[in-house]
N, C-alpha and C positions, 0 to 999 in steps of 0.2 A: 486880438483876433478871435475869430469862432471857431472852436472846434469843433468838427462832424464827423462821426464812426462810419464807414459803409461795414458791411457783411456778407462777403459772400459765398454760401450755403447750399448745395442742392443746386445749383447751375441757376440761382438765381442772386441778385445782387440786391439789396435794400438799404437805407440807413436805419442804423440804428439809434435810439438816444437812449438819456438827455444829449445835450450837445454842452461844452465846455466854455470858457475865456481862460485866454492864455494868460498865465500869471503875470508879474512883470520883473518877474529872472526868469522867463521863457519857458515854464513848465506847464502845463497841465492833467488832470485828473480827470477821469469819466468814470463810476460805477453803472455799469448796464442796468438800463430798468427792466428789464425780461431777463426770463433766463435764455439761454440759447440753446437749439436742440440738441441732443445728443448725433457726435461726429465730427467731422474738420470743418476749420472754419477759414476762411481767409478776411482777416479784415485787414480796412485800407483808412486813410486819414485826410481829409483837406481841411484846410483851414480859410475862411474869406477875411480881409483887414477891416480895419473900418473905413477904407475907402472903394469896398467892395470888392476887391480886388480877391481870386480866388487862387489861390496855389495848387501845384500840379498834383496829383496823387502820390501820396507816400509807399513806399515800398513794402510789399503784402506782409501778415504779419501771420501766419499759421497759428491756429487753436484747438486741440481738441478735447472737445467736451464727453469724458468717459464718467457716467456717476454709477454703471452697473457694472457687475462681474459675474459672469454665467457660472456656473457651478460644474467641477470638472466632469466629464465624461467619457464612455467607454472606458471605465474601472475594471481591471483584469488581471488574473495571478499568470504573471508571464508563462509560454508556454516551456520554455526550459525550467523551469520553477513545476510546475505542474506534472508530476511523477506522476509513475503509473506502475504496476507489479504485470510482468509478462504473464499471461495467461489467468488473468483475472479480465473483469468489468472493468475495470479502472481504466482511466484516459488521461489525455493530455489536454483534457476542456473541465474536466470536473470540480476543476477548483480543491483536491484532494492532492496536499504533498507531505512530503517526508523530509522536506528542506523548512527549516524551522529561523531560516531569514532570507526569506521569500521575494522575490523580484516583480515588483508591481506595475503595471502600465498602464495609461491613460492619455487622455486630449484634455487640453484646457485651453483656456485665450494666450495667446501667440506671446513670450516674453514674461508671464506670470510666473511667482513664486507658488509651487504647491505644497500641502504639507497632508503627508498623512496620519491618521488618527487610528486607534485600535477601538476596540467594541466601546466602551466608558463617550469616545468623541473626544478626550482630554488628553489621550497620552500619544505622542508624537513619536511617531517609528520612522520617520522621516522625511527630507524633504529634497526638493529639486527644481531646479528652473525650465520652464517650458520654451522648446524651439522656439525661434521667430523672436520677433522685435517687438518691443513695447508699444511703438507705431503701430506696427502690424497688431499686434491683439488689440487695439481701442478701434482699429478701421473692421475689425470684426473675424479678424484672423484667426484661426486655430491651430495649434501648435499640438508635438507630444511629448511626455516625458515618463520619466521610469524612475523608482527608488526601488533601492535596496531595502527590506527590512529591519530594522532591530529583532531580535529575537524573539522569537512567539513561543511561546508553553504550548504543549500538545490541549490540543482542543478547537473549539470553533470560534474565528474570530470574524469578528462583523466590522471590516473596512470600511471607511470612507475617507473623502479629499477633500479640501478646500485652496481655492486659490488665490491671493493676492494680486491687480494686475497693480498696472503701475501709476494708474491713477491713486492707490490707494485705497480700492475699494474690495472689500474679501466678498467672497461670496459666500453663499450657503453650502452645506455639505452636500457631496455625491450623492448618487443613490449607492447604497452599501452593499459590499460585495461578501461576500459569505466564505470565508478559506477556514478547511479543517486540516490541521497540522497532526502527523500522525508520524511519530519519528520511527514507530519500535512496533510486534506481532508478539502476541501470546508464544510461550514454546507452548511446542505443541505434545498432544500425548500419542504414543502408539503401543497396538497390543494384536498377541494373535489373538484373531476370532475365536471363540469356542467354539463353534462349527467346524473349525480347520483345525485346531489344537488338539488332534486325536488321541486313544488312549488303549492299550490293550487291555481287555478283563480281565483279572487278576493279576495285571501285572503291579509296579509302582507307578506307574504311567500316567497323569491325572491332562485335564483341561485345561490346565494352567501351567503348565512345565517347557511350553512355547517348543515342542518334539511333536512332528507332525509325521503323516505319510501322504499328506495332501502338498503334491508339487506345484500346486496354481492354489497357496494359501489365499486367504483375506484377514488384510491388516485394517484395522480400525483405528480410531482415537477421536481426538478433539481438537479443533482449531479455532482461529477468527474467523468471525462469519464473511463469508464472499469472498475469500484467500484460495488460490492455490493451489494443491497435496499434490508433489510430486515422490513416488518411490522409486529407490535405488536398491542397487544391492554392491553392498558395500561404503563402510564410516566414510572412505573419500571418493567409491565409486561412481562412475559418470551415466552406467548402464541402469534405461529409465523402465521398471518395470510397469508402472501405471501411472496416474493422474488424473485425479480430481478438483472440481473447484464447491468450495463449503457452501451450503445452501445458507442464504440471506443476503441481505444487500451491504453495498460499503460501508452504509451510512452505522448502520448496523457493529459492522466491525468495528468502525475506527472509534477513537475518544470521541467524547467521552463516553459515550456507549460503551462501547472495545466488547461486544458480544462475543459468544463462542458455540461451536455447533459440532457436531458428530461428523465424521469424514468416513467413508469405505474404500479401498481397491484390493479390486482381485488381484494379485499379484501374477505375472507370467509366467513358464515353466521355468523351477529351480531346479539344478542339479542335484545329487545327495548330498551330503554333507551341510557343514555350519554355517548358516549365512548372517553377515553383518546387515539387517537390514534399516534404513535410514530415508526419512520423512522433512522435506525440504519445505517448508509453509512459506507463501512469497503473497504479503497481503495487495491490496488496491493503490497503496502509497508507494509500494515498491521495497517495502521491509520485509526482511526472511526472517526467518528460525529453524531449527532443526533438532531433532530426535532418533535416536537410534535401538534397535533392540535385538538380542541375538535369539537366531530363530534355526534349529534342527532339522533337516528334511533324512528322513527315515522310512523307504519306502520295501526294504527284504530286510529279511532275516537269516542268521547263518542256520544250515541245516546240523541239526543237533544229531552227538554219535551214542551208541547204547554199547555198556561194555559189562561182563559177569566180570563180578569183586572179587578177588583174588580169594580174601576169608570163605565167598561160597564155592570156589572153583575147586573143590577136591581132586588131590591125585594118590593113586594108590602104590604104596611101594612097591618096588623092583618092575611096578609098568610102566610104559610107556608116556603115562598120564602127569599131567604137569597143572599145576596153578595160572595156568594161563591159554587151557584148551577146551573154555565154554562148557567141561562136563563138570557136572555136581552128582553126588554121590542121592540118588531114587531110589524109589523100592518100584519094583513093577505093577505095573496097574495104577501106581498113586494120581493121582490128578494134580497136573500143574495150572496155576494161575500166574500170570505177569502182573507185576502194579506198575504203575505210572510216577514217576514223583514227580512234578513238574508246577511252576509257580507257587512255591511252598507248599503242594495240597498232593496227596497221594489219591491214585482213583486204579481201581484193579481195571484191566482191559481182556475186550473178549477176541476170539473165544478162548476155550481152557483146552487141555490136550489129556490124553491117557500115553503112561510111560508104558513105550513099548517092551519086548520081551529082553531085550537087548540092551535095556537102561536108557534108552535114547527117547526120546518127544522131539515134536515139531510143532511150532507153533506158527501162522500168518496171520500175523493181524488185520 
């Protein structure tokens, strides 16, 4: 008998050849002379004998013709993967984290295998099967899926995917997606200002001794660029005197760059006394650090007393007069002078007085 293919394709039905003879153990072979278009196929079979006679149609036989595979798409560092430092630039789109096996997302054709690749294209961080059925991804179905990462080194890595469907055909790579892994922030440095670091003249009192009378100090140092500065007062205190964020951009900050820049804040009004103060650096990925410095606020002075030294306080026997009652033994008319001792330096003060007849002087300074 003859055998004859139909095909039917696109809502249209044709035969296809060569056409066949049936063996005689009842088998036959057809290699298609055309290729068939890409999609489902339904082909069907009749055979006529050699007395013409034609047989009913054979029961459909489904084909689908898959010889491409689109290349995955929407490649994206999942948004719970995708950190961010509060009170920075950072986001939850930037493709900037702190999580160094990262959760990746994407569309592919519907049932494929996808595998992800690190910057090189060669090394496999891993893989996952895409939603949807294998049917479904050759009728042109799109599916999504997500891998977990392998482990990434701090730095910037250049993603891409490829997908396997189930024809067997891989595709090309993604368009690459660009993730900077950023686990860890400089410590940071801080310092009282010299401006604020005040100093008395003559005393030991320097610019550098972090003893101020400046209650609204300014603290300074250096951080990551585009981080952060939050001030406290207090090693574990929650009380936020200021807050700054470092001039420059993330990109800036993170590895491999990891730049650094100068930070200021005025600080709020401190009470007197010792304060623990403490610098909280929270970068664009969402990593801290912290620094602390003890910082003096010193704003009076105790009022100093003046006493006659017992060795000068003469008293005269069988009077009245004692080592402890301000008179010293004058001649009349002499002229008194006071000196000063004060911050290791003596200075005489004005004015001066004439003892009067009586042994007595008065001085006002």
């Amino acid at each position: 008998s003859l055998v004859t293919i139909s095909d039917t394709f696109g809502g249209s039905t044709v035969a296809v050849s060569p056409t066949a003879q049936v063996a005689s153990d009842g088998t036959w072979t057809i290699t298609l002379g055309s290729a068939l278009a890409q999609g489902i196929h339904s082909l069907t079979v009749v055979t006529v004998d050699p007395a013409d006679n034609t047989s009913t149609t054979s029961g459909a036989l489904a084909i689908t013709i898959d010889t491409t595979s689109s290349a995955p798409t929407a490649v994206d560092l999942d948004t719970a993967s995708d950190s961010s430092g509060t009170g920075t630039s950072g986001t939850t789109a930037d493709n900037l984290t702190n999580d160094a096996t990262p959760t990746i997302t994407g569309t592919a054709e519907a049932g494929s295998y996808v595998t992800l690749y690190d910057t090189n294209g060669t090394t496999v961080l891993g893989t996952a099967v895409t939603s949807g059925t294998i049917t479904q991804g050759a009728a042109g179905t799109t599916g999504t899926w997500t891998i977990t990462s392998s482990t990434l080194a701090d730095g910037i890595h250049s993603l891409t995917a490829k997908a396997l469907d189930g024809a067997g055909t891989l595709s090309s790579a993604s368009t690459a997606l660009a993730v900077t892994v950023d686990t860890s922030t400089a410590t940071p440095t801080i310092d009282l200002d010299t401006a604020s670091d005040s100093a008395g003249t003559g005393t030991t009192g320097t610019t550098a001794d972090n003893r101020t009378n400046d209650t609204t100090p300014t603290i300074t140092g250096v951080a990551e660029k585009g981080a952060s500065v939050t001030l406290y007062d207090g090693a574990t205190g929650t009380v936020v005197l200021g807050t700054v964020v470092v001039s420059g951009t993330n990109a800036d900050g993170a590895p491999p760059t990891g730049g650094t820049d100068s930070y200021s804040i005025t600080s709020t009004a401190l009470a007197e006394g010792v304060h623990t103060l403490r610098v909280v650096v929270t970068d664009a990925a969402g990593n801290t650090s912290s620094a602390t410095l003890p910082v003096t606020i010193d704003t009076s002075t105790a009022t100093p007393t003046l006493d006659l030294s017992v060795g000068s306080d003469t008293a005269g026997t069988g009077t009245t007069g004692t080592t402890s009652d301000r008179l010293t033994s004058v001649t009349t008319r002499s002229l008194v002078t006071i000196s000063d001792t004060f911050g290791g330096s003596t200075v005489a003060v004005s004015p001066t007085a004439q003892v009067a007849s009586d042994g007595t002087w008065t001085i006002t300074l």
